[in-house]
C-alpha positions as CSV (number, residue, x, y, z in Angstrom):
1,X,-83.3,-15.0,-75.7
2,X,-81.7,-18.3,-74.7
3,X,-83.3,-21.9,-74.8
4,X,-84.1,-23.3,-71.4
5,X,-81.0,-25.4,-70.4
6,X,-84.0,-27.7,-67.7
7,X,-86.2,-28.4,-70.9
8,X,-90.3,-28.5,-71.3
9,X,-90.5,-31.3,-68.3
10,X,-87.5,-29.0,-66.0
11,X,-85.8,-32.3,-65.7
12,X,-83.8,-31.9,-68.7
13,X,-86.4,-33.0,-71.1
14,X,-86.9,-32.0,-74.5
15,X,-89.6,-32.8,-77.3
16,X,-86.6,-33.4,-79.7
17,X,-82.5,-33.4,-79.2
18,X,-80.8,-30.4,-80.0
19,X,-78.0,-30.5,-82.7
20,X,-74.5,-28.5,-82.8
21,X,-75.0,-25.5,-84.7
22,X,-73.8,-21.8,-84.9
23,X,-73.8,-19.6,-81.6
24,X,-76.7,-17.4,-82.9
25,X,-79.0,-20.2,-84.0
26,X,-80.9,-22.8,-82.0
27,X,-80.6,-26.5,-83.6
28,X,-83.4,-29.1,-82.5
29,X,-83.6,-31.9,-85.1
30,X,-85.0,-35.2,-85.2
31,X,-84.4,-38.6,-86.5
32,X,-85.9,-41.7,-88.0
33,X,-86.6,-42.3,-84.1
34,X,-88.6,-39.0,-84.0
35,X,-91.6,-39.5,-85.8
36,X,-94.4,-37.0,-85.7
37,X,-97.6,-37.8,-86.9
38,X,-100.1,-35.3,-89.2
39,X,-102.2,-32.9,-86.5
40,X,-99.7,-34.3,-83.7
41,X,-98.3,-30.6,-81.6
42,X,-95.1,-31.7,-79.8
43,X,-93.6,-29.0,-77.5
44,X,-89.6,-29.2,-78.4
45,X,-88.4,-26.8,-76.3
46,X,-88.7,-23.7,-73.9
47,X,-87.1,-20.1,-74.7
48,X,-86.1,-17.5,-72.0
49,X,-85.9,-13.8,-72.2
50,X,-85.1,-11.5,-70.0
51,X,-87.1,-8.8,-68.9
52,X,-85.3,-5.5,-68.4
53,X,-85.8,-3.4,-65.4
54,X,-86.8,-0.1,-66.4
55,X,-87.2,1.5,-63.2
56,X,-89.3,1.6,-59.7
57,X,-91.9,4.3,-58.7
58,X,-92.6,4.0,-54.4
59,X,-95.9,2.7,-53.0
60,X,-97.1,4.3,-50.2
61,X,-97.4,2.2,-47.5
62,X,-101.3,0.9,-46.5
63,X,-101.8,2.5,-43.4
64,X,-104.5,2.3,-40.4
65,X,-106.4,5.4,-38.9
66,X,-103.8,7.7,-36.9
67,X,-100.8,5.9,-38.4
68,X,-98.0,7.8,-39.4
69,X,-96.0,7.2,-42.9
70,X,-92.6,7.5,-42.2
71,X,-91.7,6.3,-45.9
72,X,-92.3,3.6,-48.6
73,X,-92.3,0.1,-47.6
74,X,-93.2,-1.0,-51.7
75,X,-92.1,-0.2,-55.3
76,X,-93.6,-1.0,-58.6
77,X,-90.8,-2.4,-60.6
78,X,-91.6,-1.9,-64.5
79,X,-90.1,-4.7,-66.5
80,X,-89.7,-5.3,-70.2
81,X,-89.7,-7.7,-72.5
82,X,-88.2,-6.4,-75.8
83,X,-90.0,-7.1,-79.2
84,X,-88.3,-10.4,-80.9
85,X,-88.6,-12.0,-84.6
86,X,-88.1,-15.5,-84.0
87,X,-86.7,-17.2,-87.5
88,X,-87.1,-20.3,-88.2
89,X,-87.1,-23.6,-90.5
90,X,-89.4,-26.4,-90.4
91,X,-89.0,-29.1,-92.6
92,X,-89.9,-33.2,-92.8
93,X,-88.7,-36.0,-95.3
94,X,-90.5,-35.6,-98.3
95,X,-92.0,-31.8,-98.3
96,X,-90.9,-28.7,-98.7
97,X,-88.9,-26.7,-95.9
98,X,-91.4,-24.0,-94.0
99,X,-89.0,-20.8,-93.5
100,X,-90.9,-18.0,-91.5
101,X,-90.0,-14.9,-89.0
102,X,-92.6,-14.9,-86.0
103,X,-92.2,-11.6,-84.5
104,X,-93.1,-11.2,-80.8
105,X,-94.0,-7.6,-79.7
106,X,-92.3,-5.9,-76.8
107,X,-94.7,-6.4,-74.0
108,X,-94.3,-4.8,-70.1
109,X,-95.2,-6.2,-66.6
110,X,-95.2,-4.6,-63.0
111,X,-94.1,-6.4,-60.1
112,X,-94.6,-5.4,-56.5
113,X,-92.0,-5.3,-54.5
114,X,-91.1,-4.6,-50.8
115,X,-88.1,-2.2,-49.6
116,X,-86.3,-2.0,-46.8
């Protein structure tokens, strides 16, 4: 899991600047220019994980009548995301810090793709 180096906009933008901090943890921390307002939801930031490829099973090829299948032209690719707890710390002048661990569970996806 890494933190988007493009930001929510892909231009480099982020809902808050990120601070120095140790390799294993992400820093984004406001100021007294930062202000966000009670109900406001400000997107800070975009996380990237990458999926690991778990392996490809061949696609037989579509073919039309009296064709003949001389091998596979497609694979199913099985990816994985691996399950995650995100930990983190949300805190604001005046009020008690918020520590949490949001767990995301390890979800898969195929993708089709073709093979020469």
């Amino acid at each position: 899991m890494r933190l988007d180096n493009f930001g929510i906009d892909g231009n480099m933008g982020f809902g808050l600047p990120s601070r120095p901090s140790e390799p294993e943890w992400i820093v984004i921390r406001g100021g007294v220019d930062d202000v966000i307002y009670p109900g406001e939801t400000r997107r800070i930031g975009k996380l990237i994980q990458t999926a690991v490829h778990k392996g490809d099973r061949g696609i037989p090829p579509t073919l039309a009548p009296g064709q003949l299948a001389t091998g596979f032209t497609q694979a199913e690719r099985l990816l994985v995301c691996e399950a995650l707890d995100l930990e983190y710390e949300i805190s604001a002048e005046g009020t008690a810090t918020h520590s949490a661990v949001h767990a995301l569970a390890q979800d898969e996806f195929r993708l089709t793709v073709a093979v020469r």
